[in-house]
Short mmCIF file of the C-alpha atoms (twelve columns), coordinates in Angstrom:
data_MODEL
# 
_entry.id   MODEL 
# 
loop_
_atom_site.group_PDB 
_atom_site.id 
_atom_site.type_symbol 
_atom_site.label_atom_id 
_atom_site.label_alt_id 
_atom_site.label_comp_id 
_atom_site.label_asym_id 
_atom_site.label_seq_id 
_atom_site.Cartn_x 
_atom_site.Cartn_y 
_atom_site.Cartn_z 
_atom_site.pdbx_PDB_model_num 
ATOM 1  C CA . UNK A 1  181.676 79.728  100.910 1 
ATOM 2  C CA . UNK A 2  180.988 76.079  100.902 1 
ATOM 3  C CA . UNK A 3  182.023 73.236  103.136 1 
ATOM 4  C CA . UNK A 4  185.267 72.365  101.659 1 
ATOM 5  C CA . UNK A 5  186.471 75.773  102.291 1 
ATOM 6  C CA . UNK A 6  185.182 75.711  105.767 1 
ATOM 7  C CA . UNK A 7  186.887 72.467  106.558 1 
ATOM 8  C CA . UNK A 8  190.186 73.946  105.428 1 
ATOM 9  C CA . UNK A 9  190.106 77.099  106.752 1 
ATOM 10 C CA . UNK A 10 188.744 75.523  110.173 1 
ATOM 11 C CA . UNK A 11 192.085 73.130  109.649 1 
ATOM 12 C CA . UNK A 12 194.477 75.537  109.231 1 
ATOM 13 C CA . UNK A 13 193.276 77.486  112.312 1 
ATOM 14 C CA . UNK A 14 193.237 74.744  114.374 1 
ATOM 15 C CA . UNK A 15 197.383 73.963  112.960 1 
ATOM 16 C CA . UNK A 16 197.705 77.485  114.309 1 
ATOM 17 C CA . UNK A 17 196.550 77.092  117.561 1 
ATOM 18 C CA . UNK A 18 198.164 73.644  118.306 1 
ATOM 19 C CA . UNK A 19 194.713 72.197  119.493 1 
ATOM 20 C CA . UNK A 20 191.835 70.834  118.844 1 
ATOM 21 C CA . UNK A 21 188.564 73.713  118.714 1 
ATOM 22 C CA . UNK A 22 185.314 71.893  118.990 1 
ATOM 23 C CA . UNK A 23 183.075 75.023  117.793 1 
ATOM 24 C CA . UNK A 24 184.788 76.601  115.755 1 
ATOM 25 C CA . UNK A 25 183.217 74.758  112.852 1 
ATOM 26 C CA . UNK A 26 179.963 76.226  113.854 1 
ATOM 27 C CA . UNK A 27 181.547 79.856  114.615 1 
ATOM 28 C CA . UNK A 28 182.848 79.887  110.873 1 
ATOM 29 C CA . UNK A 29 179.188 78.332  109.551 1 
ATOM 30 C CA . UNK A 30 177.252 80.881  111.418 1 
ATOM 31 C CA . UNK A 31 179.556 83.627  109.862 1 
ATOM 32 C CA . UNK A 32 179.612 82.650  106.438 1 
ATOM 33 C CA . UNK A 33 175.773 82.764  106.743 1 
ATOM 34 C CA . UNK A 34 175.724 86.274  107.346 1 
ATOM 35 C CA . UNK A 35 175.647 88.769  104.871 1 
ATOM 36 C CA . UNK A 36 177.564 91.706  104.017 1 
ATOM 37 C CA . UNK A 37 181.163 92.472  104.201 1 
ATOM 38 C CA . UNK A 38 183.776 89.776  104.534 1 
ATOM 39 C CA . UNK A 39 187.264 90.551  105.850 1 
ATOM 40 C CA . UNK A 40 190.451 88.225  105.372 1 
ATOM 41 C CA . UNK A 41 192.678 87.466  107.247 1 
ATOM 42 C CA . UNK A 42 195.274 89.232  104.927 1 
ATOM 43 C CA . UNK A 43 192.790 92.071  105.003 1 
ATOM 44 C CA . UNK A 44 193.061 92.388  108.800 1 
ATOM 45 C CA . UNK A 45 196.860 92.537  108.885 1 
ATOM 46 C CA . UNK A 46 196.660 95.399  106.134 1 
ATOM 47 C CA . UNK A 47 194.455 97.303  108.291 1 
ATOM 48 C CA . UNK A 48 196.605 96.915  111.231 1 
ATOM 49 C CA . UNK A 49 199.380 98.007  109.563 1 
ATOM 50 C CA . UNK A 50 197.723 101.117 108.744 1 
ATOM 51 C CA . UNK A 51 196.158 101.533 111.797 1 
ATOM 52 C CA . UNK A 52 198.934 103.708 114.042 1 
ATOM 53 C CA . UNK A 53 199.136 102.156 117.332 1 
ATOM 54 C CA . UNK A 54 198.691 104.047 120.428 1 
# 
């Protein structure tokens, strides 16, 4: 993942949320630096789907 799409994802988060995050930049560098698996977003909502609840 490389800057640009760190920038937009970062912007589209903060559109979200209504505010302004300050590290969320760094949250999203720090975890594109790891390795192994990446979820989605989209992912996440298919596994909650899925998922029964309680």
């Amino acid at each position: 993942m490389n800057k640009r799409d760190l920038e937009k994802i970062a912007k589209a988060i903060e559109a979200d949320a209504g505010e302004a995050l300050p590290e969320l930049r760094e949250a999203l560098r720090e975890a594109a630096d790891r390795k192994g698996r990446v979820t989605t977003p989209e992912q996440a909502l298919v596994c909650a789907v899925r998922v029964p609840s309680g």
